[in-house]
N, C-alpha and C positions, 0 to 999 in steps of 0.2 A: 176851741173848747177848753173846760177848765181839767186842766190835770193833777192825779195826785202825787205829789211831790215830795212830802215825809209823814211818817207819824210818830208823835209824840207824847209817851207816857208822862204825864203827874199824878203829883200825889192830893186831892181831894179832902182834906180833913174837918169831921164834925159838922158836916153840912147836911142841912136835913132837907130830902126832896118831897111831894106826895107819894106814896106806895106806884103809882102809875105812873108818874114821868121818870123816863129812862134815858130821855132825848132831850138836848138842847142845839140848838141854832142860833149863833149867831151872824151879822152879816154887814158890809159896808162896804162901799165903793170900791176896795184893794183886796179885800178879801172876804172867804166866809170858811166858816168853822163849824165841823162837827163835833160835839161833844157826847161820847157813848160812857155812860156811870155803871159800877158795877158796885150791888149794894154788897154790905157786910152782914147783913143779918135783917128779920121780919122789921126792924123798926121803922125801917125807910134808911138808915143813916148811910150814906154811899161814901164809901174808904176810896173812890180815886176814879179819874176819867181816862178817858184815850179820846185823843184830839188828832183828829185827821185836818190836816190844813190845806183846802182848795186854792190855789190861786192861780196869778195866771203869769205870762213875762218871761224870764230866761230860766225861774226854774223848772220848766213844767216840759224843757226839751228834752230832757231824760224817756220818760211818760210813752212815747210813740215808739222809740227804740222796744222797748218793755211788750207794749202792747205788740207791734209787728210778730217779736219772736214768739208771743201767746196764740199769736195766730198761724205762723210757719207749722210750731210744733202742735197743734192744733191738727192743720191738715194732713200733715205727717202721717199721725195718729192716727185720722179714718182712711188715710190710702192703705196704713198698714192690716186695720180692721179686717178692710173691704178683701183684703190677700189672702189675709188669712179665711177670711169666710168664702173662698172659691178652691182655696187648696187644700184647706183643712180635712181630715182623711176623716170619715165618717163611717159607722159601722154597716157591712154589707155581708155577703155569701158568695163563697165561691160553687158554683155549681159544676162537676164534676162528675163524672163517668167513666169507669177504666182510667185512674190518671189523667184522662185530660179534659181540662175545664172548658166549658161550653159557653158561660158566660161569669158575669159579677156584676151582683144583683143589690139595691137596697132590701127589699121584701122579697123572700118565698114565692110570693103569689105574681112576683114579675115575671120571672120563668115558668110559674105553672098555668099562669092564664094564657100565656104565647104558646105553650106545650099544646095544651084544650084546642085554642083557637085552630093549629095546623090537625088534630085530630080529626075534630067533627069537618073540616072540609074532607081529610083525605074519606071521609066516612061520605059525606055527601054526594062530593064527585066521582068517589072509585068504589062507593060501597065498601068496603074494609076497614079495618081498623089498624092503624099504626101507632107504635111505641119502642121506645129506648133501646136497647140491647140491655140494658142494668138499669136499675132506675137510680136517678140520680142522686148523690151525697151533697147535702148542703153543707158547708163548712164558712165554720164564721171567721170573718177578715175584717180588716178597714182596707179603706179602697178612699182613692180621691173620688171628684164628684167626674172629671173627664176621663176616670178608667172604668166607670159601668158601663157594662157592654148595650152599645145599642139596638132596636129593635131587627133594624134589618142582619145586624152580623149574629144577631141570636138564632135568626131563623136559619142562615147558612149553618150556624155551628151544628146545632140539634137537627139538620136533614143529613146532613153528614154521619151521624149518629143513628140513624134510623137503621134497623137490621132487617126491614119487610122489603119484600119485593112487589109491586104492583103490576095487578093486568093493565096492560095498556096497546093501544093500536101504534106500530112503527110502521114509519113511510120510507120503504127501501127505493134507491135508487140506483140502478146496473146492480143490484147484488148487497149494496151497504146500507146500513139501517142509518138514516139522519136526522131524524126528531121521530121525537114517541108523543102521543098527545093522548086523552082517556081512553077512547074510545074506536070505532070503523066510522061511527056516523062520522066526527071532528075529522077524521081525517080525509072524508072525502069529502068535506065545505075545504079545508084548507088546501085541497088538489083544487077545487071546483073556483077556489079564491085564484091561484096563480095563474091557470089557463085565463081568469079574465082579467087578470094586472097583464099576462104576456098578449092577451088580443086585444089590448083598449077598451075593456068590457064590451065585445063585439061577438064576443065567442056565440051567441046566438044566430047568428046572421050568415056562419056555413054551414056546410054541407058536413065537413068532419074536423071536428079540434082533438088533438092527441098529443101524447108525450114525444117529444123525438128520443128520448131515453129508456130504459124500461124502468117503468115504476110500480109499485107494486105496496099492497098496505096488509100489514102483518102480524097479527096480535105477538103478545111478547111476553115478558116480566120484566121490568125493568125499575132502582130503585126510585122511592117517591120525589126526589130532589130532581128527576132527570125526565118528568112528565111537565111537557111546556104545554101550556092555554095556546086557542086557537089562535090569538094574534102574532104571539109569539113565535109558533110556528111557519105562519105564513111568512113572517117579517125574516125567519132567517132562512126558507128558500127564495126567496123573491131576491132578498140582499146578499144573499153567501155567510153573513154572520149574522150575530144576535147585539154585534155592535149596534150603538147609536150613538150618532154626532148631529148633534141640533143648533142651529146657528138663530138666534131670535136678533128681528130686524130693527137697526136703529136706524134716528134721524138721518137724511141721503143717503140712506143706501138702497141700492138696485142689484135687479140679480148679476148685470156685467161687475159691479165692484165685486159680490162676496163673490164670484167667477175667479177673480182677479187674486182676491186675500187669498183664498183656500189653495190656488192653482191648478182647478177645475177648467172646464169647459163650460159654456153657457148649453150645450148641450145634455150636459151630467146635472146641471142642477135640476132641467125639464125631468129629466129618467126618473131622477131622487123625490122630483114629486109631481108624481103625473094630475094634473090638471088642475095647478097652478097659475095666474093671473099674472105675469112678470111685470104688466104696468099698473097693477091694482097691489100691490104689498102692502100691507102696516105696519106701521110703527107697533114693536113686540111681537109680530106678527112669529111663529117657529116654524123653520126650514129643515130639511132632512138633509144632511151634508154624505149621505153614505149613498154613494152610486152604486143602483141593482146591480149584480153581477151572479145572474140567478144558476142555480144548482140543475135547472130543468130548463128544457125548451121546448117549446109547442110548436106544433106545425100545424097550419090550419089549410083546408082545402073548399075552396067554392066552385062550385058549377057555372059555365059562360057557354054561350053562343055568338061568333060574332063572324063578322065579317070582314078581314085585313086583308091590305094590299101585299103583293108580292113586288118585293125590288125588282127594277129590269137591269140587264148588266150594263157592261160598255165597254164596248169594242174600239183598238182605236188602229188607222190604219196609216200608212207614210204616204206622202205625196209630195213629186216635185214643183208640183204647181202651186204650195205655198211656201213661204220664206221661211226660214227655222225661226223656231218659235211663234206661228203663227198655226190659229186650227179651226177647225170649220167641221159644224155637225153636217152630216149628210143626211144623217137617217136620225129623227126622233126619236126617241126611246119611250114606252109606255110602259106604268106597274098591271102589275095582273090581279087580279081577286084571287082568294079562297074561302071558304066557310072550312070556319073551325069550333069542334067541340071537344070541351073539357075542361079541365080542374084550374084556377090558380092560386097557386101553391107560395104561402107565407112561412118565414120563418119566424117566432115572435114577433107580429106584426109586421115586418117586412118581407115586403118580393122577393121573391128568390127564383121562381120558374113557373111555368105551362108544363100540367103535366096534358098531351091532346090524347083526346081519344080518338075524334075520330075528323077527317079533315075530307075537302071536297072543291076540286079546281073549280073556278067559277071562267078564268078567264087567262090564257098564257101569258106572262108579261113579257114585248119585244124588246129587243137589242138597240141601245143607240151606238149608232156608229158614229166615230169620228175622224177627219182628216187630219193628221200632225204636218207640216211643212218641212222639209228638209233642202230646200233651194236655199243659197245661202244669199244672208241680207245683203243689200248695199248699204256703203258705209254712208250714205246719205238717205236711210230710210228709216222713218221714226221705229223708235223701240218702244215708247208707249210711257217712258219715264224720265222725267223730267230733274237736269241737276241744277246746281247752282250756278247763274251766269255770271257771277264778278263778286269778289273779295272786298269786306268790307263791314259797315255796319248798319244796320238796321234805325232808320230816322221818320220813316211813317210808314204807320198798316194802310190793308187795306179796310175800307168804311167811310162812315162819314167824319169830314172834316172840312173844318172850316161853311161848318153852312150849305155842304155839298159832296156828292157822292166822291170818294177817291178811290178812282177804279183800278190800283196796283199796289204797289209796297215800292219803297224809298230804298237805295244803299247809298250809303256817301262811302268815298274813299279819295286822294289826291285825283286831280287829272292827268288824264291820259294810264287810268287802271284800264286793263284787257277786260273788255266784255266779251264770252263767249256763248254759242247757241246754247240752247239750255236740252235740247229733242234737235235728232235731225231733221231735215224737210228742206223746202222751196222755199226762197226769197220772195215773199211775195208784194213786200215794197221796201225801197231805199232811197231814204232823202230827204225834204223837209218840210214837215207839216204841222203846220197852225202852234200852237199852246208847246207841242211837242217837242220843238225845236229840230234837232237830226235824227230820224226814226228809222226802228228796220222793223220789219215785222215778217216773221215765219212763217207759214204756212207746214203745219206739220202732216196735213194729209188724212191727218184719222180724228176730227171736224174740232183740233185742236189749232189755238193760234198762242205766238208769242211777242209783246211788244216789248222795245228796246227803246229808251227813247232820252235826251236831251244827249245825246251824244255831242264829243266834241270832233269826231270824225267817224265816219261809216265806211268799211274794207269792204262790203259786198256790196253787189249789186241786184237791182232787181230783176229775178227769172231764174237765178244763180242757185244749183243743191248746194247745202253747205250738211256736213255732218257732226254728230254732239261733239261738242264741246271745240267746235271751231270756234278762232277769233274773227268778229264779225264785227268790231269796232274798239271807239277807246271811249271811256268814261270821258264829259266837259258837263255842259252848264248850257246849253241852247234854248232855246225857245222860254217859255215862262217857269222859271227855275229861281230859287231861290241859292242855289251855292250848286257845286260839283256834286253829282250825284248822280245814280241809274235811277229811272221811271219803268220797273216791271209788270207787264200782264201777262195774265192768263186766260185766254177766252175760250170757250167752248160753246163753238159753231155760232160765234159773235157777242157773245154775253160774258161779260170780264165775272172771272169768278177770284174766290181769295187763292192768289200764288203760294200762300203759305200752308197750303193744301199741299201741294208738292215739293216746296223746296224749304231748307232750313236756316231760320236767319232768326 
């Protein structure tokens, strides 16, 4: 674009224009020219021009420098404005009572209409009239615009100021007064409110709901800033304070995460808001982050009939006639009945006892008797648990494999590693069979079996007691084997079950 680049005073002499042209233009391919005349008098005769000269090329790079800083100091200028019009101190009142100031006002009528407003409530809700201690001195100030006192810290200043005492109903508890609310009615909805937050709104459905504290409601005087609305009150016996902490729900989040943020419990945030959807949340949805910790407890009592069993005991008696560690009922044990009536008795919603009134044997419950063994075992008589027969590593479960049932687990380790019995018992074979190669198999007596198998040699024999943790061969590679390894089972009463049931590998 074309820029201006100089301008040029001459001198114009004896040139006569029409009374109306004041402007000339000229123009050509390299340049174009303004010419502005200023006349000398009515006759038209213009004593001299000013010639601005447009053009374009290397003079005209000055031009942008020019402009840029037209615009810097430009915006400067309305940042500076706009400061000034948010700081700038404007004329206000201070409003004042005994020395000290209650608020800072633009208009009069800011503090007198807040003043009115808390009037005719306290007139509506308590019947009475309340007002100042002094009435207030307006004095004129400047004030910025972010030191007028706001609505809500107007209302704290002027309650604080108040010199009336109001009747109001307080709800004492053991003896101490803890919220005052208008009235008897409010305050027995605000009782009648916590016994159903502390029963799950169920308090209809016993027999007696009460305070387990003494509570007690008490007309009073007390001043007008210190009478809380029903919510209020409810909110800070239910909670223990008149705190709130509200947590609103963003994108992913669930109640285990804000669990997690706050370092809560997933059971504190159910407390904080009883009947709550924890897989139903919304996005903004608001959460109460203040775990009840309520000032009162309720105890609730319902009436039952019912009919429970009586435990039977158990007697246990010594006998040589079984092995130690071994036992054997003799005598059955049976429970007994009773019929019972009476109360059960919650404490805020939970169990806590039976109180009975009255009860009624239906049926004795007898004694089971038991035999204990004290004969001492042989060291070749199963113990019922099974260890590890040979050092090594683990090369196949039991399951299917290969297309086919594999009815044990694998250990590899060098040959000639010590296999040992894994349970004592009877040899009930020794030697060499089919797929197996060199096999021993246990008989443990109690309708447990144990197989040993591709041995590369077998130390027992069959018919032979061996006891745990005898060597009863050496690890090899026999029969259909792919390397050195043991082939273990475990069967019960012929049915290979998984070894790793018992032993650890």
């Amino acid at each position: 674009s074309d820029c201006v680049k100089n301008v040029i005073l001459s001198e114009a002499k004896d040139l006569k224009w029409p009374k109306n042209e004041i402007l000339r233009y000229t123009q050509n391919d390299k340049k174009r020219e303004k010419r502005f005349f200023t006349r000398s008098d009515s006759s038209g005769v213009l004593k001299g021009d000013l010639r601005m000269k447009i053009s374009t090329g290397e003079e005209s790079e000055a031009l942008p420098r020019k402009v840029a800083y037209g615009i810097v100091i430009f915006l400067l200028l309305v940042a500076f404005m706009f400061y000034k019009m948010n700081n700038t101190y404007v004329a206000a009142y201070s409003v004042e009572v005994d020395d000290k100031v209650l608020a800072v006002v633009r208009e009069k009528s800011d503090f007198i209409d807040v003043l009115k407003k808390m009037r005719d409530e306290a007139l509506s809700l308590h019947g009475q009239e309340i007002g100042l201690s002094k009435e207030p001195n307006f004095v004129e100030t400047r004030a910025r615009k972010d030191e007028l006192t706001q609505y809500e810290e107007m209302i704290k200043n002027i309650k604080a100021q108040l010199d009336i005492k109001l009747r109001a109903a307080a709800i004492g508890i053991n003896g101490e007064k803890i919220v005052a609310v208008k009235d008897n009615e409010t305050a027995h909805r605000v009782l009648n409110g916590v016994k159903k937050f502390l029963t799950d709104g169920e308090e209809f459905e016993y027999d007696y709901v009460g305070f387990i504290e003494k509570v007690e409601v008490m007309e009073t005087a007390v001043d007008f800033g210190d009478i809380m609305d029903e919510e209020e009150a409810l909110q800070f016996i239910i909670v223990g304070t008149d705190e709130k902490k509200i947590h609103k729900i963003e994108k992913g989040e669930n109640t285990w995460s804000i669990a997690l943020k706050y370092g809560l419990k997933m059971d504190d945030i159910m407390k904080a808001n009883p009947g709550i959807e924890p897989t139903r949340l919304q996005i903004g949805q608001e959460i109460s982050l203040m775990v009840p910790e309520p000032l009162v407890s309720v105890r609730t009592k319902k009436y039952i009939e019912l009919v429970e069993e009586i435990p039977f005991e158990t007697e246990y008696e010594k006998t040589n006639t079984l092995y130690k560690g071994d036992k054997k009922i003799i005598v059955q044990g049976r429970e007994g009945e009773r019929e019972v009536k009476g109360y059960i008795v919650k404490k805020n919603g939970t169990e806590i006892g039976m109180e009975i009134v009255d009860e009624r044997i239906l049926s004795e419950p007898k004694t089971r008797v038991i035999a204990e063994g004290i004969k001492p075992r042989p060291a070749t008589m199963a113990t019922g648990f099974f260890t590890n027969p040979t050092r090594g590593r683990l090369t196949s479960s039991f399951g299917m494999r290969w297309g086919k049932q594999h009815t044990g687990i694998d250990i590899a380790s060098p040959r000639g590693t010590p296999i040992f019995a894994a349970d004592a018992g009877k040899v009930s074979f020794s030697g060499r069979k089919g797929t197996y190669g060199n096999l021993v198999i246990i008989d443990h007596e109690n309708g447990y079996q144990t197989y040993y198998a591709h041995n590369n040699r077998n130390l027992v024999k069959q018919g032979q007691r061996v006891y745990k943790k005898q060597k009863i061969a050496e690890m090899g590679s026999t029969g259909r084997s792919t390397g050195v390894h043991l082939h273990f089972e475990v069967r019960k009463n012929g049915t290979p079950i998984n070894p790793r049931n018992f032993v650890k590998y």
